[in-house]
C-alpha positions in Angstrom: 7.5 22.6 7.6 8.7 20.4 10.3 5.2 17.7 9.8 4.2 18.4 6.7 6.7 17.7 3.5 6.1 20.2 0.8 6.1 18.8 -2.8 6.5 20.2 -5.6 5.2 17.7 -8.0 2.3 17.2 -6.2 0.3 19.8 -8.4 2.1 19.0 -11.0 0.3 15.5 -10.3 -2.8 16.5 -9.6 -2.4 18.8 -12.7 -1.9 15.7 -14.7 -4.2 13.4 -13.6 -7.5 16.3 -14.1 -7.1 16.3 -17.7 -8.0 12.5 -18.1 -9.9 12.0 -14.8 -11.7 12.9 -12.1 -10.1 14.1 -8.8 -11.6 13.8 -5.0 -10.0 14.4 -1.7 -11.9 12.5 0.9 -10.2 13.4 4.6 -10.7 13.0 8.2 -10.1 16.4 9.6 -12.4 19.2 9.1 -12.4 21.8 6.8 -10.4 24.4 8.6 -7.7 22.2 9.3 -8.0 21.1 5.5 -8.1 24.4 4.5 -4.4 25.3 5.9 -2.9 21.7 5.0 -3.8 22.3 1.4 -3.1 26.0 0.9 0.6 25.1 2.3 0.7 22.4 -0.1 -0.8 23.2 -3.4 -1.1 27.2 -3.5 2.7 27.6 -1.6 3.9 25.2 -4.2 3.7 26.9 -7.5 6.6 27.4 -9.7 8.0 31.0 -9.1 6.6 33.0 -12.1 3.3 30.6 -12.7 -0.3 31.8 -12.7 -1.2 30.8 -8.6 -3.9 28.2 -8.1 -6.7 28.2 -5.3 -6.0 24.9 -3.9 -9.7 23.6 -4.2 -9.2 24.0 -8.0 -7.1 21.1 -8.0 -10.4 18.8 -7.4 -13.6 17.6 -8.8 -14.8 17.3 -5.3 -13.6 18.1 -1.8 -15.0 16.4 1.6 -13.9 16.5 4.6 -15.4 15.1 8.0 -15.2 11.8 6.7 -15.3 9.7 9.5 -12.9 6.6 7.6 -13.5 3.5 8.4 -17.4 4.5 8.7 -17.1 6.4 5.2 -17.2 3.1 3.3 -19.7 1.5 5.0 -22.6 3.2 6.2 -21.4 6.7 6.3 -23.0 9.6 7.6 -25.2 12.4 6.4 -23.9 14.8 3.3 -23.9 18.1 4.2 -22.3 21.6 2.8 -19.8 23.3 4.5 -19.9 27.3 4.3 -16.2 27.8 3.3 -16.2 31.6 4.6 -16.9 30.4 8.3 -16.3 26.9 8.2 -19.1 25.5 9.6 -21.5 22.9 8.4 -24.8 24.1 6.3 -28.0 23.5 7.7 -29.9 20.1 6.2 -28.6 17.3 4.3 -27.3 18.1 1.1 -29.2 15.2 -1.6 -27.9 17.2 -5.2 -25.6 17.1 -7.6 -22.1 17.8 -7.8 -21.6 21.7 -7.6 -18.1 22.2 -8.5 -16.0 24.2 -5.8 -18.3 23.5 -3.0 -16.5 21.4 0.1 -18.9 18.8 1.3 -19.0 17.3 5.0 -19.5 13.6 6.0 -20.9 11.4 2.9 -20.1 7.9 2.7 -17.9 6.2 -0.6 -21.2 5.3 -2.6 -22.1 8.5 -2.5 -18.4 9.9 -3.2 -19.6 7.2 -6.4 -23.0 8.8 -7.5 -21.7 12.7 -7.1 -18.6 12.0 -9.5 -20.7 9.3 -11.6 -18.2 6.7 -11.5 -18.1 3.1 -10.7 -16.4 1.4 -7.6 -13.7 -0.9 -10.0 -13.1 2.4 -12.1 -11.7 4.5 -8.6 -8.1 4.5 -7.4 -8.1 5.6 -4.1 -4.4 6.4 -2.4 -4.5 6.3 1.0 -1.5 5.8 3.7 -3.5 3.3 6.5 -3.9 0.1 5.5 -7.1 -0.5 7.7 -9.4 2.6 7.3 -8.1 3.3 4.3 -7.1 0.5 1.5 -8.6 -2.8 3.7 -12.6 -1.1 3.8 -12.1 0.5 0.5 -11.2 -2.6 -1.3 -13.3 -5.2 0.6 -16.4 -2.9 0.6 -16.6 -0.8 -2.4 -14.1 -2.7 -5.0 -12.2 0.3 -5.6 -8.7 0.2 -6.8 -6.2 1.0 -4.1 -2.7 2.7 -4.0 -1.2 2.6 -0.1 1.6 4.9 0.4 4.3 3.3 2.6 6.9 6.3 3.3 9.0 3.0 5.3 9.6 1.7 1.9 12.3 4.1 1.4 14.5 2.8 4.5 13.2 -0.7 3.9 14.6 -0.8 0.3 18.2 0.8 1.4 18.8 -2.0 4.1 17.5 -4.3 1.2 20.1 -3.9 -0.8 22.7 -3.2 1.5 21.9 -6.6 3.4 20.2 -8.9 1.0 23.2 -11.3 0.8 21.5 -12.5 4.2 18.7 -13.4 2.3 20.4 -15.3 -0.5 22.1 -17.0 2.1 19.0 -18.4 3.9 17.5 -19.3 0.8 21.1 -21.6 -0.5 20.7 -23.0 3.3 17.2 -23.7 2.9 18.5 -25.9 -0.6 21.5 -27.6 1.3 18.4 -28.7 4.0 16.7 -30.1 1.2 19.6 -31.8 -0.3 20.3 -33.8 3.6 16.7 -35.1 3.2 16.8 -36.0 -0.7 17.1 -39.6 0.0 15.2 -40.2 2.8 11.5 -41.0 3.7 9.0 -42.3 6.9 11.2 -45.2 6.7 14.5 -43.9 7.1 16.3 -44.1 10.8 18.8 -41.7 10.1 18.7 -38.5 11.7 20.6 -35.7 10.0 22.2 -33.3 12.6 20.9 -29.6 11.2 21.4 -28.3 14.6 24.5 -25.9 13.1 22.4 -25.1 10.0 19.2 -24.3 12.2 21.5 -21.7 14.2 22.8 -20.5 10.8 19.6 -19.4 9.8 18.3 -18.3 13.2 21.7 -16.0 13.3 21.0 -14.3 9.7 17.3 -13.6 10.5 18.5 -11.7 13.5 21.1 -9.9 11.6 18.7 -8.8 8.7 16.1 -7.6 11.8 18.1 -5.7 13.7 19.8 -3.7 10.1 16.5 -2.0 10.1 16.6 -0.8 13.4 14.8 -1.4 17.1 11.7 -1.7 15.9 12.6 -4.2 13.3 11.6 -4.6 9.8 8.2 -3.2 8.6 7.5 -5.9 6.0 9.9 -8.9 6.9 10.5 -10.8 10.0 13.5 -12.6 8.9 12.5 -14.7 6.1 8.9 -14.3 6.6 6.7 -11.6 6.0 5.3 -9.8 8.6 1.2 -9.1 8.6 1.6 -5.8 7.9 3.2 -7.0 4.3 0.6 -10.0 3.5 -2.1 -7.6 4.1 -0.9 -4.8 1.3 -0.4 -7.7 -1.0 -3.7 -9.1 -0.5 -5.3 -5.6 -0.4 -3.3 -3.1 -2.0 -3.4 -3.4 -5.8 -0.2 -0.5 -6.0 2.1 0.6 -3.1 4.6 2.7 -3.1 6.6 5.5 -0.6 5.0 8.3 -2.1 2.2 8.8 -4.9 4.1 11.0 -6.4 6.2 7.5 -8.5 3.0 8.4 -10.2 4.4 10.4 -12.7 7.1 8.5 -13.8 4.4 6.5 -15.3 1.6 6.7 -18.6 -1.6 7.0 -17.0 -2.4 4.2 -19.1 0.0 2.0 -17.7 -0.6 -1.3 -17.0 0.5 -2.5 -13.9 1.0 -6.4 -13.4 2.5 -8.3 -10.4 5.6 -10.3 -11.2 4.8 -14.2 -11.3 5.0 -15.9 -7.4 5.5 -19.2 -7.0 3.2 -21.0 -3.9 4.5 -22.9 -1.7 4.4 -26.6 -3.4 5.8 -24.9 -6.9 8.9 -23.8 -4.8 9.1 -27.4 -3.5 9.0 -28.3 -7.0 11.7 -26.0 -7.9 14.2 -27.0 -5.4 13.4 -31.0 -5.7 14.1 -30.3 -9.2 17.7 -28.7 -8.3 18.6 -31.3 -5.5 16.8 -34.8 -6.3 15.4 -37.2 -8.6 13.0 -36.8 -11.1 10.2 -38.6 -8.8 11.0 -36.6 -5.8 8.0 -33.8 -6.7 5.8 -37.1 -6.3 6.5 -37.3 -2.6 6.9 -33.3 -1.4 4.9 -31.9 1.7 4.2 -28.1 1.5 4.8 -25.6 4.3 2.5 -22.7 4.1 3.9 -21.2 7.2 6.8 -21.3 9.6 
């Protein structure tokens, strides 16, 4: 009770999602350890008076031993694991699917063939955003979900101190507007020296709101790479999987329109300059 958070939507989920899908589970730790993680979870989770679940039920397929990263690549042998014992079946397992049998090792292609599903047709949630949704997504294609239980602490100090944030951005225009009319022939220097400490002062105070360590996502202004690799990699994040069921399983999920770098340059010459201005604008990808 003190590692583990007990859910209980999570076999309400899983409930869910079995009637219009298929359901793996595709861990790390061995099936012993498995075995007690899931029982508190799924079968010490039903609602007092409902029919009790074995926690294996929940899934089309169960492996453990995985061996993530090496899963999607490579992979190791498939092999069964005697769920009376725990301990690992003698020779490599080369069948089909037998429903409530844990499997041991396996790679993601074969994950593919035993559930007879395609890589692009696969959501896989994971929580680590290298052996799980990086490999996953680069390798196999599969749709990712990475659960970011941060996001909870980094959306509070959001909205608590995004006024920071607006602030930097009206700087960032009032910058633009000291430059509007000159160019590589001007000699007049414009002293930002206050604005520059400004900006550097209101970065600090939005990293230090989210404690020692900082922001997870934003360094100041910027993003940090932690955040540029979930949006390049992660097609959903959230900080738990369970937002799931707030949503049609036929949702479609879209990213809101981002502007690059020489569209916002656009924007703001548009807000502070002459029409020709755009004509002459150098983009900064990075700080």
């Amino acid at each position: 009770e003190k590692y583990v958070v007990k859910d209980p939507n999570i076999p309400v989920l899983l409930t869910r999602i079995k009637e219009v899908a298929k359901v793996f589970l595709a861990t790390n730790s061995d099936y012993n350890y498995t075995e007690v993680i899931m029982k508190y979870l799924l079968e010490g989770n039903s609602k007092p008076g409902g029919p009790k679940k074995p926690w294996r039920s929940y899934f089309d397929l169960v492996v453990v031993d995985t061996r993530k990263p090496l899963f999607f690549a490579d992979g190791t042998v498939l092999r069964q694991v005697d769920t009376n014992t725990g301990k690992l079946r003698i020779g490599t397992y080369t069948g089909d699917l037998q429903h409530g049998t844990v499997y041991s090792g396996g790679s993601s292609d074969i994950v593919s063939e035993l559930l007879d599903v395609k890589g692009k047709d696969i959501l896989y949630v994971g929580d680590h955003i290298f052996g799980d949704i990086l490999k996953s997504k680069k390798r196999q294609g599969w749709k990712t979900f990475l659960v970011v239980p941060e996001l909870t602490k980094e959306l509070q100090v959001w909205e608590e101190k995004k006024s920071h944030f607006e602030e930097l951005k009206r700087l960032d225009v009032f910058l633009a507007e000291l430059y509007k009319h000159l160019d590589s022939g001007s000699k007049e220097c414009p002293d930002i020296s206050a604005i520059k400490t400004r900006m550097n002062v209101l970065a600090y105070r939005m990293d230090i709101s989210y404690g020692q360590m900082g922001s997870l996502l934003r360094s100041g202004s910027t993003q940090t790479l932690f955040a540029s690799q979930l949006i390049r990699y992660a097609d959903l994040y959230s900080s738990t999987c369970i937002n799931l069921l707030h949503y049609p399983f036929n949702y479609l999920f879209m990213a809101p329109p981002v502007l690059m770098p020489h569209e916002v340059a656009s924007q703001i010459s548009a807000e502070v300059s002459s029409s020709d201005q755009s004509n002459r604008t150098i983009t900064t990808n990075k700080n």
